[in-house]
N, C-alpha and C positions, 0 to 999 in steps of 0.2 A: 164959246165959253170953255174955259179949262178944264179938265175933267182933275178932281182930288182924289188918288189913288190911297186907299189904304187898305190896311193889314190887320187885321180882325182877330178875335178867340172866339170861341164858345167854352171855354173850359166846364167838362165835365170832372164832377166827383159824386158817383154812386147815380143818382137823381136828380143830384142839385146843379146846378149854371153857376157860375161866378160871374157879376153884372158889375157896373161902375154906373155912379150919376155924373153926366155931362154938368161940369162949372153954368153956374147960371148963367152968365155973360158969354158963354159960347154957342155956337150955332143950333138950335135944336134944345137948348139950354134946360135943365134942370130933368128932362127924361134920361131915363134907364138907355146904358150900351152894353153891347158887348165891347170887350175892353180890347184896342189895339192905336195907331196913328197911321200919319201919312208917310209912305213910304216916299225916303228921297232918293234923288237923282243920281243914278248910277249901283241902287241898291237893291239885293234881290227881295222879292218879297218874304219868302221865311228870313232873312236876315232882318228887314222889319220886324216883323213880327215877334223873335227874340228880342232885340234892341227897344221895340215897345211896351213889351212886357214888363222888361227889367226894369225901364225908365217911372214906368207908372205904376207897377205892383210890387215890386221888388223879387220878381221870381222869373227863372228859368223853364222853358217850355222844353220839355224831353223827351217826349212823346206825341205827334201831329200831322196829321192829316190832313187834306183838302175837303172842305164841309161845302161849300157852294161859293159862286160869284154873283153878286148883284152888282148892277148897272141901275141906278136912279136917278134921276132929274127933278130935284126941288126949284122950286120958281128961282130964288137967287144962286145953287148954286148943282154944277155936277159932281155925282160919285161913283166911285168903281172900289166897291167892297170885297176885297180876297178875303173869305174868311176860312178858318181854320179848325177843326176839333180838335182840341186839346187835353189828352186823357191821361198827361202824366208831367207832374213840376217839381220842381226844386224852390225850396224854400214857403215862407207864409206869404198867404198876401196881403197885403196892407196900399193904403190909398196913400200912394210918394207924392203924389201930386195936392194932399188934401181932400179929394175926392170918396165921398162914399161909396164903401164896396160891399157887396152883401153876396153869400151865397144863396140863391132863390131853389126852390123846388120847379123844377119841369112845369107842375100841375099850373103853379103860379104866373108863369109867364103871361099866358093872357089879360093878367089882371092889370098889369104893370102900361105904365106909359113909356113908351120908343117913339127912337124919330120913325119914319113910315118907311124910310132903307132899310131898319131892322127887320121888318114882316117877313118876308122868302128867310130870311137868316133864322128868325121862331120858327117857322114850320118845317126846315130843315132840322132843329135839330130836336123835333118833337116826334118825327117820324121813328119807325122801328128801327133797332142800330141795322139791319141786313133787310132789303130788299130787294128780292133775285130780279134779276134781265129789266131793272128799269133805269132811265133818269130822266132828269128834269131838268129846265131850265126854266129860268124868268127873263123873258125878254126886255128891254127898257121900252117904255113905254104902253105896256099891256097890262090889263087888270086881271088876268090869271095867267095858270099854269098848265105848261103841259107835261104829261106824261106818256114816256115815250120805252113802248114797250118792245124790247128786239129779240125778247124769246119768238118760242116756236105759238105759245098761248099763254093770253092775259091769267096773272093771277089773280084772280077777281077782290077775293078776299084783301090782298094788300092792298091795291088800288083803292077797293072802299074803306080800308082803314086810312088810308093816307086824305080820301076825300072829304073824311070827315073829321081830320084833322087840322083840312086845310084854314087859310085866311080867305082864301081866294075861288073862283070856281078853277078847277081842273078838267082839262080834255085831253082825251086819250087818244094818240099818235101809235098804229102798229105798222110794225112791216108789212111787205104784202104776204106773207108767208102766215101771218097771224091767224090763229082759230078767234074769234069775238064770243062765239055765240053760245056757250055751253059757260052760263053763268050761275 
């Protein structure tokens, strides 16, 4: 099966996400996205990502970062999500496509319906903007997360904020240098 590569936002402003509703007739149809396409053939991915932006919200990304990668497998089809924090634009957004766009609060995310690629992408960007000597990854095919710590000792305190943030259970990957124990 083909893998469909795309290019993501999370755009941030203050507290709020900027979302889009997937056209009904489309894949996943009529839940909450974050707003991006597929990137074509021979295209880099931030240049998607701009090019996607403009096409469907009519604004310019100015400011962006790399937020996380998801790899997921829906029964009919593959995806490879580059998504992106987006913390500063040109222009309003507005839905080009016809598509509803709403700025949502953080808090709200949970409430909302996503395709189930979205989930690693929510609790990415629910987490605290800084946390020291960790990262994560979501592997395809796994129903959690792990958290992989390469300081000297686990910061407990983040870790249990980020667990109980999570969607998913999380396990804790340390180097062998790591202290565990003084929690």
């Amino acid at each position: 099966m083909n893998v469909v590569h795309v290019a993501a936002a999370a755009i941030c402003s203050d507290d709020d996400i900027l979302l889009s509703r997937r056209p009904d007739h489309a894949h996943q149809g009529g839940k909450w996205e974050f707003p991006g396409g597929k990137v074509e053939a021979g295209e880099s991915v931030t240049d998607a990502l701009i090019r996607e932006l403009n096409e469907e919200l009519g604004i310019i990304p100015t400011r962006f970062r790399p937020l996380i990668r998801v790899h997921h497998q829906y029964p009919d089809l593959s995806v490879l999500l580059d998504v992106w924090l987006v913390d500063h634009i040109e222009g309003e957004p507005v839905g080009c496509e016809g598509q509803e766009v709403e700025w949502v609060s953080r808090s709200r995310l949970r409430n909302l319906e996503f395709p189930q690629a979205n989930f690693p992408i929510i609790q990415a960007v629910l987490l605290p903007p800084y946390l020291p000597d960790i990262s994560f990854d979501v592997v395809e095919g796994t129903d959690y997360l792990v958290w992989a710590n390469t300081g000297p000792q686990v910061d407990w305190a983040a870790f249990q904020a980020f667990t109980e943030l999570a969607l998913l259970p999380v396990y804790l990957s340390c180097a062998p240098s790591c202290a565990t124990v003084d929690q």
